[in-house]
C-alpha positions in Angstrom: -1.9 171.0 231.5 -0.6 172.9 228.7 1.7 175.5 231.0 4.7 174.7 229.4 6.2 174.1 233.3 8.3 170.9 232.0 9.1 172.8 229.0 10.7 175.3 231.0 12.5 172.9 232.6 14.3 171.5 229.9 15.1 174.7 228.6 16.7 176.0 231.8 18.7 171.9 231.7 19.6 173.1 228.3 21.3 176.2 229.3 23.0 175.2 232.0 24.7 172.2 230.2 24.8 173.0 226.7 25.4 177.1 227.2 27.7 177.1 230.2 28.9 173.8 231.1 27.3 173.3 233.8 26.1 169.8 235.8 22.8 169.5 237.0 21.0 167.1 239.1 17.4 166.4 238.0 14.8 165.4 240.1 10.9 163.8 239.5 8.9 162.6 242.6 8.5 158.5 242.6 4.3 158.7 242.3 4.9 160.2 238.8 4.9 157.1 236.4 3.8 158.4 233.0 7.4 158.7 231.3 9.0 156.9 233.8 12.5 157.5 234.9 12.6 160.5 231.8 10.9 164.1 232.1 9.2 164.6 229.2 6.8 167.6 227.9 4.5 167.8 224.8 6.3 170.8 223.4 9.7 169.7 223.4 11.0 166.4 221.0 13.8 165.2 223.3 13.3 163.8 227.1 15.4 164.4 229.6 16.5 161.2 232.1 15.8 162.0 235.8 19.1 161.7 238.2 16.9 160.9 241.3 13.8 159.9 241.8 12.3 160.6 245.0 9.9 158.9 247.4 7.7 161.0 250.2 10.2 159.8 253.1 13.3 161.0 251.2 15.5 163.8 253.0 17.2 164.6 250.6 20.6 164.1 252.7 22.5 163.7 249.4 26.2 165.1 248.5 25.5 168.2 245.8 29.0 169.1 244.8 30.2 169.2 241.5 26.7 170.6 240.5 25.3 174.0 240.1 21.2 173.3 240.4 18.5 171.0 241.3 15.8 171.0 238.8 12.4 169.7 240.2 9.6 168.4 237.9 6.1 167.8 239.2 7.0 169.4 242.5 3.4 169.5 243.5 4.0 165.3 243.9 6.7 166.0 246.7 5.8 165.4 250.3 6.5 168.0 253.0 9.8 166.0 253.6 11.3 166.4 249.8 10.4 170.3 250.2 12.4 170.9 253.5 15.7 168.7 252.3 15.5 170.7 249.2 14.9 174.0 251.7 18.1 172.4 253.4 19.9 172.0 250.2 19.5 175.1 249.2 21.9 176.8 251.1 24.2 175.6 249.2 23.0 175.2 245.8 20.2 176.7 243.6 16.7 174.7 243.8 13.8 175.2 241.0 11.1 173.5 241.2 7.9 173.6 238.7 4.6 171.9 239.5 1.3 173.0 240.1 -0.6 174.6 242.5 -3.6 173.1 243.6 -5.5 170.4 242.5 -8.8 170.0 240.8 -10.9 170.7 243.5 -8.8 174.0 244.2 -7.0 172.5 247.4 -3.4 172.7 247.9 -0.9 169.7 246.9 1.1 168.9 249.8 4.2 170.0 248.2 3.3 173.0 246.5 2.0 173.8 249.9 4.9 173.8 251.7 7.1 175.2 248.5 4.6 178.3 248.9 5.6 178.3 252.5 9.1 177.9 252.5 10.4 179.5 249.1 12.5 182.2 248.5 10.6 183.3 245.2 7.7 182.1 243.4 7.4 182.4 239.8 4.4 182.0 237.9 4.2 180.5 234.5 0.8 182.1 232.7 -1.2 179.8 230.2 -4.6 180.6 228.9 -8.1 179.3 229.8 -9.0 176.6 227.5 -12.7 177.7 227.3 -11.8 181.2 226.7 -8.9 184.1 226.2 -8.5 184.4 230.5 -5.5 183.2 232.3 -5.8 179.8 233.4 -5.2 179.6 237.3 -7.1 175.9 238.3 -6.8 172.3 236.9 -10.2 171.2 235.8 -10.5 167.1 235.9 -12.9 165.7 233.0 -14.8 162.5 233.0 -16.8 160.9 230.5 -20.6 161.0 231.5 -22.1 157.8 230.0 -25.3 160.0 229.3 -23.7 162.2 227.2 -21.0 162.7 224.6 -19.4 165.3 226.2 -17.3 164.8 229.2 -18.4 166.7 232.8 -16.7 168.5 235.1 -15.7 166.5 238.9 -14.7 169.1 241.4 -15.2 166.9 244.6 -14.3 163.9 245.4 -11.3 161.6 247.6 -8.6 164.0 246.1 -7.1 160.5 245.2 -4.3 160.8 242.7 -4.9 160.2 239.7 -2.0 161.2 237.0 -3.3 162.1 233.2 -2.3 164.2 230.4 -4.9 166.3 228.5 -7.4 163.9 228.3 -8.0 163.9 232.0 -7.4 167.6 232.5 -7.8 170.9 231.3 -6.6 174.4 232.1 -9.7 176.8 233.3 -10.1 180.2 234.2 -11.8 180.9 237.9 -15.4 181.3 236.0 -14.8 178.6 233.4 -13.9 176.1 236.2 -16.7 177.9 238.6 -19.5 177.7 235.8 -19.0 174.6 233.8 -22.2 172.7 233.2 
């Protein structure tokens, strides 16, 4: 998407190991297959290798000590399950998730849904419209229409997954997303 959320990820990994020492355990959700086991982000050279990976019926019942945070990528991926052990776990440790919002057709992913209702603080990370100079604040999913060369818009559908990078999916403004031919 362009957000820089994994790049801010591997920045915060960086400071916590490199600046203060610091273990950290690093989590991706199991339905997230692009880089496999690593986390990875178009702005940043070096991946980073993910300690667990986690599948929707994981609690998260896992011994924490010795580290000082979770780090979370694609939390949006993470089934109500993942987001109350981490809730549990975070008495005890810091949690930080990144991940989207909502999906292309603006509905809640199952995990940022429950992160939004459980978290202690949510942070936004702006990015710009790619159609314009507004802030971006939906995902808008591309296909090729075989009567054009341009690709269209889909904003219904199954709400099946299906993972992609930038050619798949774009960051839009509300009237971008909302008026897009």
């Amino acid at each position: 998407m362009g957000s820089s959320k994994t790049a801010n990820l591997l920045m915060v990994a960086h400071n916590y190991t490199q600046n203060h020492g610091k273990r950290i355990l690093v989590v991706k959700p199991s339905v997230d297959k692009r880089s496999g086991d690593d986390i990875k982000s178009r702005a940043i050279k070096d991946p980073l290798r993910a300690d667990l990976i986690l599948h929707p019926e994981d609690d998260l019942k896992i011994n924490t000590s010795g580290y000082s945070v979770i780090l979370v990528d694609e939390a949006q991926f993470l089934s109500k399950t993942n987001v109350d052990g981490l809730r549990d776990l975070s008495r005890h440790i810091s949690v930080i998730c990144y991940g989207l919002r909502t999906d292309y057709r603006t509905n809640f992913f199952e995990g940022s849904k429950r992160l939004m209702e459980v978290a202690d603080s949510i942070e936004e990370i702006k990015s710009m419209c790619s159609e314009c100079d507004k802030k971006a604040i939906v995902t808008g999913k591309f296909i090729m229409d075989p009567d054009s060369v341009f690709p269209r818009i889909v904003k219904h559908g199954s709400g099946e997954l299906e993972l992609g990078w930038d050619e798949k999916y774009r960051s839009l403004c509300w009237f971008c997303w909302n008026d897009y031919v």
